[in-house]
C-alpha positions in Angstrom: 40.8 17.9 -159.0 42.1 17.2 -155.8 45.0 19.1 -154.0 47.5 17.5 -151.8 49.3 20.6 -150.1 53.2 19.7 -149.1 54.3 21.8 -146.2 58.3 21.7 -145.3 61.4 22.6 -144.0 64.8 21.1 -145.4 67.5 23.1 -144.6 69.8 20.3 -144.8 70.5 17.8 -147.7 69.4 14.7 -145.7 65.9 16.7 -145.4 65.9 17.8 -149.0 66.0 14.2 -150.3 63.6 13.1 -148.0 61.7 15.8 -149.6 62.6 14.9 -152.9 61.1 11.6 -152.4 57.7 12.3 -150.5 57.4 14.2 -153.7 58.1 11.8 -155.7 56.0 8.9 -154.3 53.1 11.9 -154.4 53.3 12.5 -157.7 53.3 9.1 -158.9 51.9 8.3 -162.2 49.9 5.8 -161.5 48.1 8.7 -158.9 45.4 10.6 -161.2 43.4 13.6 -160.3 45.6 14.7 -157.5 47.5 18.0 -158.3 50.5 17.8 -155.9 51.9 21.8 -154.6 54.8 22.7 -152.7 55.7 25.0 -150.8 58.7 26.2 -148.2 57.1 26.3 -144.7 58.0 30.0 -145.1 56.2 30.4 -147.9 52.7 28.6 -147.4 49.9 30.5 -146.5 45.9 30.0 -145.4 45.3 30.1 -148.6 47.7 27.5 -150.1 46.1 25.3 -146.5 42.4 26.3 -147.5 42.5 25.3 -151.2 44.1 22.1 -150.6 42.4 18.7 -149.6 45.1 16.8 -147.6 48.5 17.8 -146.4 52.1 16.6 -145.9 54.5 18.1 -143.6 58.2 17.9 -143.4 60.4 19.2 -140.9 63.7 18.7 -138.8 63.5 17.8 -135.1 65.2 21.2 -133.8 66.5 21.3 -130.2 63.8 18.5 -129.2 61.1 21.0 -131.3 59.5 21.4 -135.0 61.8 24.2 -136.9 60.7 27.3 -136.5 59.7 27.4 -140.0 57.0 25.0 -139.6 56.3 26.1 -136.5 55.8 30.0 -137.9 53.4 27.8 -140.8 51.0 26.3 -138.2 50.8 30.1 -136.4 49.6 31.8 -139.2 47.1 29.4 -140.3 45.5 28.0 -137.5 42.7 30.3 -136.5 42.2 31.2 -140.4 42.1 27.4 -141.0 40.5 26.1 -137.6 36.7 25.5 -138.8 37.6 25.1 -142.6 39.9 22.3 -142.3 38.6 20.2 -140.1 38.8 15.9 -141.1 41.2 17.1 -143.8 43.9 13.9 -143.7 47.7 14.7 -143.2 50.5 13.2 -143.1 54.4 14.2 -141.7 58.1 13.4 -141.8 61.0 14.4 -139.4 64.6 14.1 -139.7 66.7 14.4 -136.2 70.5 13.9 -135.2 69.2 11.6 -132.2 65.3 11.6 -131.5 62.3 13.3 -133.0 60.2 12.5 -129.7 59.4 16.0 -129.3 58.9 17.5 -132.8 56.0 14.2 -133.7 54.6 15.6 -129.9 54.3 19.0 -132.0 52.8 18.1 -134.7 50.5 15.5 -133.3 49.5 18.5 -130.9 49.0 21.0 -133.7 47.2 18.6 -136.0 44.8 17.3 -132.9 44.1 21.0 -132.4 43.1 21.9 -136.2 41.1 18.5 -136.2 42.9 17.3 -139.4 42.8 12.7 -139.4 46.1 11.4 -139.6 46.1 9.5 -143.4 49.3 7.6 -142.6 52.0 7.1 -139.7 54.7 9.7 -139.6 58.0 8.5 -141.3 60.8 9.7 -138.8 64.3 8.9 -139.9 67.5 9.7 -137.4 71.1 10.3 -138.4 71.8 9.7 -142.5 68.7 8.9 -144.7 69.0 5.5 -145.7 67.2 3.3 -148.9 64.4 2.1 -146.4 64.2 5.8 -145.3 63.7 6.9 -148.8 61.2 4.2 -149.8 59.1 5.1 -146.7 59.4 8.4 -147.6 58.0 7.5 -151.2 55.0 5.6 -149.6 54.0 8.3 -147.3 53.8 11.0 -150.6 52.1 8.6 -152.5 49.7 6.8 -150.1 48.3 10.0 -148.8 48.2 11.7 -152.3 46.2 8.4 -153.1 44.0 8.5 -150.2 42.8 11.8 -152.2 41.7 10.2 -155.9 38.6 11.4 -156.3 36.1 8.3 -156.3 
């Protein structure tokens, strides 16, 4: 069975229901074969990154930056990931007060650098989540969990 790892930090209710429904979207029944695990940026390790398939990060855009959650995430997996990873899809979210320029910068960095493939566009939502927000949110969880069906 495929694994589709989700890597976040929602510190704030508008990032816990975006959560809530990249979750959601990934763990759609009409998805089969796909176990879906979640785990607080805090929390996830190289292991959780090295038994998964494809990954989905959430995060808000902090002072211009990724949070130092998911920053503190990508440090302690990179080198143990680096070589073991590499093609593995991924796909991200970011919440910000006024622009996420800097945190998709981050990530796009970071991901470029562990040589995981982009499986969808990053959904980046500013100011208060809204219905379109949400359904985008949906898609991304379950297009990329998708994108992992095995045949």
């Amino acid at each position: 069975m495929a694994r589709l790892l989700i890597v976040h930090h929602t510190p704030s209710p508008a990032t816990h229901t975006l959560l809530e429904a990249v979750r959601a979207g990934a763990g759609d029944d009409r998805i089969e074969g796909v176990e879906v695990v979640v785990r607080p940026a805090l929390a996830a390790t190289a292991i959780d990154v090295l038994e998964a398939d494809g990954y989905l990060l959430g995060t808000p855009a902090n002072l211009g930056y990724i949070s130092g959650a998911l920053k503190h995430f990508f440090d302690q997996i990179y080198y143990p990931c680096l070589d073991a990873t590499v093609g593995r899809p991924f796909g991200a979210w970011v919440h910000g007060g006024s622009d996420a320029t800097g945190a998709l910068r981050a990530i796009d960095v970071i991901t470029t650098g562990l040589r995981w493939k982009p499986a969808q566009s990053p959904v980046v939502v500013i100011g208060e989540p809204s219905k379109l927000d949400l359904d985008a949110c949906w898609e991304l969880g379950a297009a990329t969990a998708a994108g992992l069906m095995p045949g």
